[in-house]
mmCIF file of the N, C-alpha and C atoms, coordinates in Angstrom:
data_MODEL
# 
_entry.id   MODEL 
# 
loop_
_atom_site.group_PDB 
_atom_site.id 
_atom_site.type_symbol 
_atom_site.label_atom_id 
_atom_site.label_alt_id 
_atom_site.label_comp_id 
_atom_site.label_asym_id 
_atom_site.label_entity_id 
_atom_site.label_seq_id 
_atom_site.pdbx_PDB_ins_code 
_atom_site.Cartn_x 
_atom_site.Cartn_y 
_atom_site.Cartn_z 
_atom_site.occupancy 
_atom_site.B_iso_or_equiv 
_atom_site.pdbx_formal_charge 
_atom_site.auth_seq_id 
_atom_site.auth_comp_id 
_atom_site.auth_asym_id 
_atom_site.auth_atom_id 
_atom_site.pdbx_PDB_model_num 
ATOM 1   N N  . UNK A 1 1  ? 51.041 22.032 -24.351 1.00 0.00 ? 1  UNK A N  1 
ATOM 2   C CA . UNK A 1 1  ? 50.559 22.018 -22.979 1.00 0.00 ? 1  UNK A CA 1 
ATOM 3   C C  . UNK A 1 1  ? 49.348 21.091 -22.860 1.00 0.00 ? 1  UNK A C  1 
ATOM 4   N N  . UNK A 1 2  ? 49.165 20.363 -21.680 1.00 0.00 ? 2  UNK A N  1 
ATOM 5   C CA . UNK A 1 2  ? 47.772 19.512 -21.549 1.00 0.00 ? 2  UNK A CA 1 
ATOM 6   C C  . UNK A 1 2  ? 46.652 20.384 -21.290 1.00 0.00 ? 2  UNK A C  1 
ATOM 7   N N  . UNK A 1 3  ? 45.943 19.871 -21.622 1.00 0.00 ? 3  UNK A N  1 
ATOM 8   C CA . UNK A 1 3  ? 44.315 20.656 -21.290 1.00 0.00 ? 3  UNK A CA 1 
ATOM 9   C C  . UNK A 1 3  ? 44.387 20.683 -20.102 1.00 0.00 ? 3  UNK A C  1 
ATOM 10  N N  . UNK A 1 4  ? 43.248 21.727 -19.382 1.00 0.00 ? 4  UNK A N  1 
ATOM 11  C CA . UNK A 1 4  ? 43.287 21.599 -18.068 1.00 0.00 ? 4  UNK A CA 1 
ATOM 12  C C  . UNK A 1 4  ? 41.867 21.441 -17.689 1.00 0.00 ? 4  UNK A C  1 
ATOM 13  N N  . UNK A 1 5  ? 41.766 20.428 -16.348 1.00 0.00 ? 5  UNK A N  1 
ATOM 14  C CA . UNK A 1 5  ? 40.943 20.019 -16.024 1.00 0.00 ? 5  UNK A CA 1 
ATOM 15  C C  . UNK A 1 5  ? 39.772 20.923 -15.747 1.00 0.00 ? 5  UNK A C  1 
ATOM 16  N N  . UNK A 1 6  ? 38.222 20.966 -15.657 1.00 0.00 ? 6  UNK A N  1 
ATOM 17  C CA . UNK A 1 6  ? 37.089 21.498 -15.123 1.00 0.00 ? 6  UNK A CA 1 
ATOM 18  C C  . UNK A 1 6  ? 36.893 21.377 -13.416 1.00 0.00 ? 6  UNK A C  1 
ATOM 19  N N  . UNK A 1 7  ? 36.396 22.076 -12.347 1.00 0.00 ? 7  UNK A N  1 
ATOM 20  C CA . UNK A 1 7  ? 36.628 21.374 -11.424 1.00 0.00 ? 7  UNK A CA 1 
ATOM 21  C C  . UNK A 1 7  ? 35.083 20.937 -11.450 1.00 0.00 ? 7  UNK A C  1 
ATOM 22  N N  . UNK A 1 8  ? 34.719 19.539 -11.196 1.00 0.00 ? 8  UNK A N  1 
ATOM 23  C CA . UNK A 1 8  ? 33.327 19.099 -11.328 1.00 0.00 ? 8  UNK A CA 1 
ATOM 24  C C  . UNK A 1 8  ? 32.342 19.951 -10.502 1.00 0.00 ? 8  UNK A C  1 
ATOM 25  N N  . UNK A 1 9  ? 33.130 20.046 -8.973  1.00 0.00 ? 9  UNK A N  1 
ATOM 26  C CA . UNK A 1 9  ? 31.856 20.563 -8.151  1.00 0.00 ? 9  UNK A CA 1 
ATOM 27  C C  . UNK A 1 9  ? 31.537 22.045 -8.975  1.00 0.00 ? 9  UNK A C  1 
ATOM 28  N N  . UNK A 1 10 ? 32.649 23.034 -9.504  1.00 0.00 ? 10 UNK A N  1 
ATOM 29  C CA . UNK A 1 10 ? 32.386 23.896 -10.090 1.00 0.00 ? 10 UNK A CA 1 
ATOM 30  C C  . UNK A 1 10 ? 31.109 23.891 -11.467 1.00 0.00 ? 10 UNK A C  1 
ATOM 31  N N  . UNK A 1 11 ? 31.260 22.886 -12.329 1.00 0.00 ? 11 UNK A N  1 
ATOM 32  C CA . UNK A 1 11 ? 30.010 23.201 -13.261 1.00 0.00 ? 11 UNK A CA 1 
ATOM 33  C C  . UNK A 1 11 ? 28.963 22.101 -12.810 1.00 0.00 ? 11 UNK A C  1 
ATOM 34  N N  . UNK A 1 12 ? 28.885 21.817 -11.776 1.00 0.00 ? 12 UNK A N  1 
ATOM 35  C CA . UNK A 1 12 ? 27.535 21.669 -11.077 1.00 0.00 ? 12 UNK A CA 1 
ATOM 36  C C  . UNK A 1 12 ? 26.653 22.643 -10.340 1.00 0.00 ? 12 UNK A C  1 
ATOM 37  N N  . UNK A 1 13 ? 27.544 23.673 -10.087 1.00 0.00 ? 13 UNK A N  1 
ATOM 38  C CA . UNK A 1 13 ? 27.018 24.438 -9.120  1.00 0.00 ? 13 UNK A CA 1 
ATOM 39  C C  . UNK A 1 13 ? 26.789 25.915 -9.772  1.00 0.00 ? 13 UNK A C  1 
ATOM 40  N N  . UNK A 1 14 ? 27.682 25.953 -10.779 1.00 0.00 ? 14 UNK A N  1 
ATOM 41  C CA . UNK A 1 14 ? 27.443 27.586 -11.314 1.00 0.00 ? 14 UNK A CA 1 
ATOM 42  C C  . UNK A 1 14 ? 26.835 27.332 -12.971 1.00 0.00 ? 14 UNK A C  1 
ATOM 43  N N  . UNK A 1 15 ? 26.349 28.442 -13.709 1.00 0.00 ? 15 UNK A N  1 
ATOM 44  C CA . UNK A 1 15 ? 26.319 28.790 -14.696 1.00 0.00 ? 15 UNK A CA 1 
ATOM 45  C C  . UNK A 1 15 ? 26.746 30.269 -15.151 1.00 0.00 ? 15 UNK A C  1 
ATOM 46  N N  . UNK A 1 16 ? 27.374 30.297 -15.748 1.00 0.00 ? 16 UNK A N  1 
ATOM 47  C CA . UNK A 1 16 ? 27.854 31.746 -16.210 1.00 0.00 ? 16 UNK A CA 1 
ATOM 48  C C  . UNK A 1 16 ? 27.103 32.419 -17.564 1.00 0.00 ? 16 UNK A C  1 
ATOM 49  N N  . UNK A 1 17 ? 26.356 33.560 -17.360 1.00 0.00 ? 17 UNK A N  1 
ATOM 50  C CA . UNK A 1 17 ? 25.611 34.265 -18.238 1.00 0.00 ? 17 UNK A CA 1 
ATOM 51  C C  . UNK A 1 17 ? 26.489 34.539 -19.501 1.00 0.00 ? 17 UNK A C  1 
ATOM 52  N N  . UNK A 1 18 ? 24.848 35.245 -20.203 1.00 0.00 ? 18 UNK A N  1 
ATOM 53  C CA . UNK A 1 18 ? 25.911 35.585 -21.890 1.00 0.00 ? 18 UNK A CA 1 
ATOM 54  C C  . UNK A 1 18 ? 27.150 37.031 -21.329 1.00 0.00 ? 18 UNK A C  1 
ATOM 55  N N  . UNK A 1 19 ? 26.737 37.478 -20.425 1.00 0.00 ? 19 UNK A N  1 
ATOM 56  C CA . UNK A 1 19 ? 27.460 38.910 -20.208 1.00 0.00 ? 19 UNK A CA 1 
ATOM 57  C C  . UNK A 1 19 ? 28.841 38.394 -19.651 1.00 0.00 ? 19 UNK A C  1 
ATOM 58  N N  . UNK A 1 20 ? 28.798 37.001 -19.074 1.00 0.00 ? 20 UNK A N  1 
ATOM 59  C CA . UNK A 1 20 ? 29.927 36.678 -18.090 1.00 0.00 ? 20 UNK A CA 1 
ATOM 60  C C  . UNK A 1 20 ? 29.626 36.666 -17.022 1.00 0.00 ? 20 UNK A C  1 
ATOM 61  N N  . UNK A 1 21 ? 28.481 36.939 -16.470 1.00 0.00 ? 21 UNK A N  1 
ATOM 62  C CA . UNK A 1 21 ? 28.235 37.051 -14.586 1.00 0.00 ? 21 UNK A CA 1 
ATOM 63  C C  . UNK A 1 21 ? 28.216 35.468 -13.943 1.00 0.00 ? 21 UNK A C  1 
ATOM 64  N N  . UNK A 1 22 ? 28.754 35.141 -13.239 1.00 0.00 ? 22 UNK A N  1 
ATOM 65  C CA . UNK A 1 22 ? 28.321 33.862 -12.607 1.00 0.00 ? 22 UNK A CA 1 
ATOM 66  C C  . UNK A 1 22 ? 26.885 33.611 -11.908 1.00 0.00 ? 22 UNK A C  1 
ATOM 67  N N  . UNK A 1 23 ? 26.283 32.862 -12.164 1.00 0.00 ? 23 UNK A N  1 
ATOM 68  C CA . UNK A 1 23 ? 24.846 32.750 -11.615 1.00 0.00 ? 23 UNK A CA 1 
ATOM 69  C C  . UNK A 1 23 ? 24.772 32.003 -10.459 1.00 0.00 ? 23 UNK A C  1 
ATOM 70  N N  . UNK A 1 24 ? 24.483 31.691 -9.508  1.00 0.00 ? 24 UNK A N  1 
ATOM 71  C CA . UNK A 1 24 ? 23.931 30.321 -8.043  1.00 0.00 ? 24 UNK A CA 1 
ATOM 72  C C  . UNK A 1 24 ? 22.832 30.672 -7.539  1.00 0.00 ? 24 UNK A C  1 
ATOM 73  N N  . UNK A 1 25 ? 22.788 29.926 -6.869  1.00 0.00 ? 25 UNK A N  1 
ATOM 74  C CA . UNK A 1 25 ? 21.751 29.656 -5.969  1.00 0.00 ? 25 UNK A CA 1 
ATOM 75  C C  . UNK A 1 25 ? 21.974 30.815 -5.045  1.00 0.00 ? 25 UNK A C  1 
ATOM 76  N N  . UNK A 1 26 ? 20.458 30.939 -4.253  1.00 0.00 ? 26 UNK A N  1 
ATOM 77  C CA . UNK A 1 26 ? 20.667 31.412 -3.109  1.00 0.00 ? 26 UNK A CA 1 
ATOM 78  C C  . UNK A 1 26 ? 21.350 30.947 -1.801  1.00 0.00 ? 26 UNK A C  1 
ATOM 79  N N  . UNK A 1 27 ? 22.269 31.636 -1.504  1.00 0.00 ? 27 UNK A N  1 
ATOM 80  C CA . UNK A 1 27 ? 22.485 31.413 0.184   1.00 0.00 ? 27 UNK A CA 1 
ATOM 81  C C  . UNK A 1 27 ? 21.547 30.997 1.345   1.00 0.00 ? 27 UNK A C  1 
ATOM 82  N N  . UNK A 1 28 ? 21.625 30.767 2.206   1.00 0.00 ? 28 UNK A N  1 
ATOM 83  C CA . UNK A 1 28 ? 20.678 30.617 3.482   1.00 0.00 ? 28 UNK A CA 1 
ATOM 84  C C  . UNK A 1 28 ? 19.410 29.714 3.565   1.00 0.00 ? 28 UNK A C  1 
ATOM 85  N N  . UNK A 1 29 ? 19.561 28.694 2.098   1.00 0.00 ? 29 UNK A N  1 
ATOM 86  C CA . UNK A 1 29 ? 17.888 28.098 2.259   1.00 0.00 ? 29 UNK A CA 1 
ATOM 87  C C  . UNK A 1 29 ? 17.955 26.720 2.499   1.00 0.00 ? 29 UNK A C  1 
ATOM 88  N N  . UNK A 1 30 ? 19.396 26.534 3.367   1.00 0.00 ? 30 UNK A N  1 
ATOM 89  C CA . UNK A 1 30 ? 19.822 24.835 3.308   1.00 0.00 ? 30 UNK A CA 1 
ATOM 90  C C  . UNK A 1 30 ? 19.105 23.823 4.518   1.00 0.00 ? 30 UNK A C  1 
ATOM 91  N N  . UNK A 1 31 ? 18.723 24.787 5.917   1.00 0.00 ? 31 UNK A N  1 
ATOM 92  C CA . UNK A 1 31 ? 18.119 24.644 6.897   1.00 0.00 ? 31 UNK A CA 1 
ATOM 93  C C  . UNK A 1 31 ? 18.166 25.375 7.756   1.00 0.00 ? 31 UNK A C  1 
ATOM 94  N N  . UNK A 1 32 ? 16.847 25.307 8.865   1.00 0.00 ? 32 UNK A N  1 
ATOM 95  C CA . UNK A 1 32 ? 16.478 26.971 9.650   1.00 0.00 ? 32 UNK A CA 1 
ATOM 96  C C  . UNK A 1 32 ? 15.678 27.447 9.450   1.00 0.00 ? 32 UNK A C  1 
ATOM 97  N N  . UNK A 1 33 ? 14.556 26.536 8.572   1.00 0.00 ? 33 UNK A N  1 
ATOM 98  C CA . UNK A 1 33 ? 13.637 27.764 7.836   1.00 0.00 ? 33 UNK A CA 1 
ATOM 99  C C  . UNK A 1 33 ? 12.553 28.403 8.651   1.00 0.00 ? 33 UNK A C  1 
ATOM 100 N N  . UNK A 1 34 ? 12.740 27.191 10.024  1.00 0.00 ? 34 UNK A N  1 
ATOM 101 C CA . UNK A 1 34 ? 11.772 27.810 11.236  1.00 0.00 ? 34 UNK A CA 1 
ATOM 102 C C  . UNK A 1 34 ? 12.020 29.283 11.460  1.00 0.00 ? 34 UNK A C  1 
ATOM 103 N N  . UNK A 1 35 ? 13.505 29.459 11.948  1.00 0.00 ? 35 UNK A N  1 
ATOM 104 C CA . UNK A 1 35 ? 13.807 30.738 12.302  1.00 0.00 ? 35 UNK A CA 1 
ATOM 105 C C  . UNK A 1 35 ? 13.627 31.911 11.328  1.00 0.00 ? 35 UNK A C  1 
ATOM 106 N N  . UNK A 1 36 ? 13.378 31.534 10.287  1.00 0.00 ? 36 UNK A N  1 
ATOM 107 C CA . UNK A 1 36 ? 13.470 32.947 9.149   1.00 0.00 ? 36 UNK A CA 1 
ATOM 108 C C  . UNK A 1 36 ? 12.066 33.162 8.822   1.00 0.00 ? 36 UNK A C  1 
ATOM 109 N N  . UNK A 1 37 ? 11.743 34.153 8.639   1.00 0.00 ? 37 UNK A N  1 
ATOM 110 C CA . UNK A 1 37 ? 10.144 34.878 8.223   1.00 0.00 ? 37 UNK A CA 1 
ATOM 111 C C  . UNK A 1 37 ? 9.810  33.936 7.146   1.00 0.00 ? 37 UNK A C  1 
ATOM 112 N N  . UNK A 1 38 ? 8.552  34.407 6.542   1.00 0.00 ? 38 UNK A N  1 
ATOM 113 C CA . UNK A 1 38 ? 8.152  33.858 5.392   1.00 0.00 ? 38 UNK A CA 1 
ATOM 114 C C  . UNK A 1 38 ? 8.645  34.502 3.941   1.00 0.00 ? 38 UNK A C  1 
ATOM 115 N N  . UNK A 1 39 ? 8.976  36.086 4.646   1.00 0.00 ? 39 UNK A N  1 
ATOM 116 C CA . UNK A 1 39 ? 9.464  37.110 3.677   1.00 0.00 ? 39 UNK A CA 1 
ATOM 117 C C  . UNK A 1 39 ? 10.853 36.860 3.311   1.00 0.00 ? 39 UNK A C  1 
ATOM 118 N N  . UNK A 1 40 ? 11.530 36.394 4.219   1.00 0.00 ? 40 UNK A N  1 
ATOM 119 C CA . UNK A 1 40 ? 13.049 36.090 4.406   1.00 0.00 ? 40 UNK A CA 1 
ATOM 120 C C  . UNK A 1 40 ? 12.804 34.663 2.988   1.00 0.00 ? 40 UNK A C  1 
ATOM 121 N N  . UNK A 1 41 ? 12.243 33.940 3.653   1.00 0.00 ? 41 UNK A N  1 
ATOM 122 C CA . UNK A 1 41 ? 12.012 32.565 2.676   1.00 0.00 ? 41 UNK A CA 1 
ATOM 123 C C  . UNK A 1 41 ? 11.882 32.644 1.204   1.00 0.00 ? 41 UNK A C  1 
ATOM 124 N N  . UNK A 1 42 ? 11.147 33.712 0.710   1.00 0.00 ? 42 UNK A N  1 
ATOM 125 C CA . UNK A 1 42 ? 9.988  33.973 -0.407  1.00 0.00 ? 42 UNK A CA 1 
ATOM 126 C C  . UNK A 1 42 ? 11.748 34.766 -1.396  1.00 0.00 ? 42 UNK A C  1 
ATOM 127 N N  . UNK A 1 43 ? 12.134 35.782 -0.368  1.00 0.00 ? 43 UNK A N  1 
ATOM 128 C CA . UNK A 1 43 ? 13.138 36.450 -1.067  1.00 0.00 ? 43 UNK A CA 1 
ATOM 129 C C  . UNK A 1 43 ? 14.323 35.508 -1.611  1.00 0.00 ? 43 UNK A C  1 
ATOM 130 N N  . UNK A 1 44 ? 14.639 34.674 -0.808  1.00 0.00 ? 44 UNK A N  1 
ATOM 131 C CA . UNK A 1 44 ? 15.762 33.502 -1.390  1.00 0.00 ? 44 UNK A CA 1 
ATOM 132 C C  . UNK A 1 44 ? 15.072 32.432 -2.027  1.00 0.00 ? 44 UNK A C  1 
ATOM 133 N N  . UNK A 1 45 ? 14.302 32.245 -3.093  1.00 0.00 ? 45 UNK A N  1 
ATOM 134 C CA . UNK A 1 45 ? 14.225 31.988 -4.016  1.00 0.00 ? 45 UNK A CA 1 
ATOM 135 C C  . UNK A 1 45 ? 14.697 32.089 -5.823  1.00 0.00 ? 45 UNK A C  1 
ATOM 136 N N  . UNK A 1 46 ? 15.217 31.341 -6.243  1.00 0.00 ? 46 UNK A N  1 
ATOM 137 C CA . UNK A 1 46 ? 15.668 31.368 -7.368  1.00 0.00 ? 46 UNK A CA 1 
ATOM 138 C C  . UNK A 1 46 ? 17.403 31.384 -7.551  1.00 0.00 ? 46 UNK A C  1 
ATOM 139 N N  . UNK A 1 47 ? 17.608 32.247 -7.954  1.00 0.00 ? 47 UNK A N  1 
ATOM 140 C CA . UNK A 1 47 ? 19.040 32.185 -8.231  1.00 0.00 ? 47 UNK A CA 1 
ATOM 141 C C  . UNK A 1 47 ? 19.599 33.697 -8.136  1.00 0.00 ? 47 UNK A C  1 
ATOM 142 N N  . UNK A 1 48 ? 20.980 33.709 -8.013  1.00 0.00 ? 48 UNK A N  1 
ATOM 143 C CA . UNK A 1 48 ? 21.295 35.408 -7.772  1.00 0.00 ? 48 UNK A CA 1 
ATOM 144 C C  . UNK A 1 48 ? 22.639 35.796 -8.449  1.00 0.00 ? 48 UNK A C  1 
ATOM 145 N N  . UNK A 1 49 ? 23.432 36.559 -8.906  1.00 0.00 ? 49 UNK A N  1 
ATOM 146 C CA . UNK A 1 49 ? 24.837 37.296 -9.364  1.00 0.00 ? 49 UNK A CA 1 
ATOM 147 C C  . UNK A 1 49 ? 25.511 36.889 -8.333  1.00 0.00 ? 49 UNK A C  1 
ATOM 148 N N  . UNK A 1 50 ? 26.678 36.349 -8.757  1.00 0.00 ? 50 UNK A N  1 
ATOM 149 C CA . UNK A 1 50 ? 27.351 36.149 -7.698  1.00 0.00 ? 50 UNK A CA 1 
ATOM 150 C C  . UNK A 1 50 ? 28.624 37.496 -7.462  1.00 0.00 ? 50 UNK A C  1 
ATOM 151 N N  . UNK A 1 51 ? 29.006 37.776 -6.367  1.00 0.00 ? 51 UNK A N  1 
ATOM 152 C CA . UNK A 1 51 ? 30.201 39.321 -6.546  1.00 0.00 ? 51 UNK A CA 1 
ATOM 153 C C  . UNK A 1 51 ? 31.640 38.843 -7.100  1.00 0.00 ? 51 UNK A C  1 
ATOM 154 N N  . UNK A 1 52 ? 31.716 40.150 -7.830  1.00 0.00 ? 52 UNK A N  1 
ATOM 155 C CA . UNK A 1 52 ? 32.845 40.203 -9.174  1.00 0.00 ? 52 UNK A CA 1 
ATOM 156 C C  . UNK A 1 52 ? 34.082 39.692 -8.425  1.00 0.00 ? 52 UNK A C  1 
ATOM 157 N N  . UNK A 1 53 ? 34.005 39.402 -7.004  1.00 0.00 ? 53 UNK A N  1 
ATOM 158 C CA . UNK A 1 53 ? 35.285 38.834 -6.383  1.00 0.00 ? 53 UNK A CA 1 
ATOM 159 C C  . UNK A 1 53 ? 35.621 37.815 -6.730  1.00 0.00 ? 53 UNK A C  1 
ATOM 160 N N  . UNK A 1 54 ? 34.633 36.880 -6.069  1.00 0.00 ? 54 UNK A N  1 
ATOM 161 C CA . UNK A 1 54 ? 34.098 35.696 -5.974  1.00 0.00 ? 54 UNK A CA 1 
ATOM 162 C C  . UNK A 1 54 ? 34.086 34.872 -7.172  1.00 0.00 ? 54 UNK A C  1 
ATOM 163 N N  . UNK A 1 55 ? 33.622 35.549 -7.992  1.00 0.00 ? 55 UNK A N  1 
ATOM 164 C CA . UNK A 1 55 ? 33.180 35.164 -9.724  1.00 0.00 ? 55 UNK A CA 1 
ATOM 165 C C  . UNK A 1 55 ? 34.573 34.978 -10.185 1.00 0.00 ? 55 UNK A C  1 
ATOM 166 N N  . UNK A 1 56 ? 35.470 35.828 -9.903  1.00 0.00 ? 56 UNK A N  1 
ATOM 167 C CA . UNK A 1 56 ? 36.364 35.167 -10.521 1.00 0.00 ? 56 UNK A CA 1 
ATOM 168 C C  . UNK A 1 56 ? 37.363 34.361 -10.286 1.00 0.00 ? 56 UNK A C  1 
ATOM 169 N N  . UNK A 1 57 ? 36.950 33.809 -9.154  1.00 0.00 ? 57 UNK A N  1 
ATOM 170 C CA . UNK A 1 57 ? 37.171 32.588 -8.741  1.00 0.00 ? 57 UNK A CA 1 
ATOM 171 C C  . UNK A 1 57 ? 37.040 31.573 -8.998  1.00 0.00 ? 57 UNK A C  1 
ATOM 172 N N  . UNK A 1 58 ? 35.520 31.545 -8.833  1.00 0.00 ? 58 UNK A N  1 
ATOM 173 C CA . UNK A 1 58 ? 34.697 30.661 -9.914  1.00 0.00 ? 58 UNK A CA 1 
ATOM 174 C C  . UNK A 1 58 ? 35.163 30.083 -11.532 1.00 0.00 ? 58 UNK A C  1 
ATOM 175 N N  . UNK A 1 59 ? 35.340 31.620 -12.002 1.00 0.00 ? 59 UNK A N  1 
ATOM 176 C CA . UNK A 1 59 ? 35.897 31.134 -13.315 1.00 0.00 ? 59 UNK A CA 1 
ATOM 177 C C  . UNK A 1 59 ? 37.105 30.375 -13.389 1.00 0.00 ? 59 UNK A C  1 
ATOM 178 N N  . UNK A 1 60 ? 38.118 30.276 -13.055 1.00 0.00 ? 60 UNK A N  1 
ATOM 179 C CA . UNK A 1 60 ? 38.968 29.962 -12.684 1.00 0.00 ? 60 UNK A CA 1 
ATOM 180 C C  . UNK A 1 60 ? 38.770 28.290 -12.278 1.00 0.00 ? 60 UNK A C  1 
ATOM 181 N N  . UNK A 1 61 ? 38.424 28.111 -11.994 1.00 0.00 ? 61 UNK A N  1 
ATOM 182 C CA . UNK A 1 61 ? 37.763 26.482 -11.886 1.00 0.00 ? 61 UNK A CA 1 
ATOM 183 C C  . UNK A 1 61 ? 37.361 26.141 -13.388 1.00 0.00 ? 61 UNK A C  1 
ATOM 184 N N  . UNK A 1 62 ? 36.834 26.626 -13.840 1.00 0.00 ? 62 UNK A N  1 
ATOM 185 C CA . UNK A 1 62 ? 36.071 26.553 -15.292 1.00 0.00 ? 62 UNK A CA 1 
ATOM 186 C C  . UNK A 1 62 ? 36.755 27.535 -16.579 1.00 0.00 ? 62 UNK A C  1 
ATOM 187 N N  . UNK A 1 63 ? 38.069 27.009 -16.782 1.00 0.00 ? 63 UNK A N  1 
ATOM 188 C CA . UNK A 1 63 ? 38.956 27.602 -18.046 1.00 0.00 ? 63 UNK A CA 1 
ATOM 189 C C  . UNK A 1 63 ? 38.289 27.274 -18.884 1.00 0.00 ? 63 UNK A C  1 
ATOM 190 N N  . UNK A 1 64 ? 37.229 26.243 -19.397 1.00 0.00 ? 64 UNK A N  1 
ATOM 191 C CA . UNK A 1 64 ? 37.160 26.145 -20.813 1.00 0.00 ? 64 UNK A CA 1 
ATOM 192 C C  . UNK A 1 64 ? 35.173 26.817 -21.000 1.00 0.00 ? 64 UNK A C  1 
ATOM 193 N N  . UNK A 1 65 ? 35.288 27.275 -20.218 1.00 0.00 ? 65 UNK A N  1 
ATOM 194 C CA . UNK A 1 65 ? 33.508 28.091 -20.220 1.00 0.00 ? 65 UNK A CA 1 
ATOM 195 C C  . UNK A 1 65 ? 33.599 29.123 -20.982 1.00 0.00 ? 65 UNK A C  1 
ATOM 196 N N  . UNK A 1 66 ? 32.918 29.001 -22.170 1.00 0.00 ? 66 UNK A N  1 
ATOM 197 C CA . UNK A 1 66 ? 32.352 29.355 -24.058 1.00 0.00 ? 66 UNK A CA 1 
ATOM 198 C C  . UNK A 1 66 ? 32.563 30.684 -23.236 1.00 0.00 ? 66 UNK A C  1 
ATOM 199 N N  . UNK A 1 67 ? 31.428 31.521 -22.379 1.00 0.00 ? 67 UNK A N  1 
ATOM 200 C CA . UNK A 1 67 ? 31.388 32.882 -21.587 1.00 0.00 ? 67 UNK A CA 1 
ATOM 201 C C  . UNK A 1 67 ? 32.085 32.782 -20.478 1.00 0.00 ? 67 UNK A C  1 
ATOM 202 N N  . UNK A 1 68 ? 33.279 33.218 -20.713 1.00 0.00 ? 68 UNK A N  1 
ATOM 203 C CA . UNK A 1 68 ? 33.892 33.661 -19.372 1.00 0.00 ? 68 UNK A CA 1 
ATOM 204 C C  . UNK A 1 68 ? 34.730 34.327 -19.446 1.00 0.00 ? 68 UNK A C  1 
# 
């Protein structure tokens, strides 16, 4: 069988933990930041779990990821 491809936008955008969780970014911090508090702002910082739905979706783009 041929190898199968990575999808690029996929390992640009995710990293998958040692446990297997998919990691991203936060949602909501792309523009708008007028409208959202400072608290709203402060909280979407960093990176977050993405849901076990979703994730394995994700993986799925990324067959050859060491954790997945």
């Amino acid at each position: 069988m041929p190898k199968l491809k990575t999808k690029s936008s996929a390992k640009k955008r995710f990293k998958i933990s040692a446990k297997g969780k998919v990691i991203t970014a936060q949602a909501g911090k792309r523009h708008g930041m007028i409208k959202r508090t400072n608290s709203q702002i402060r909280k979407l910082r960093g990176t977050t779990v993405m849901s076990k739905q979703d994730s394995k979706i994700v993986k799925s783009y990324m067959p050859y990821s060491l954790r997945g």
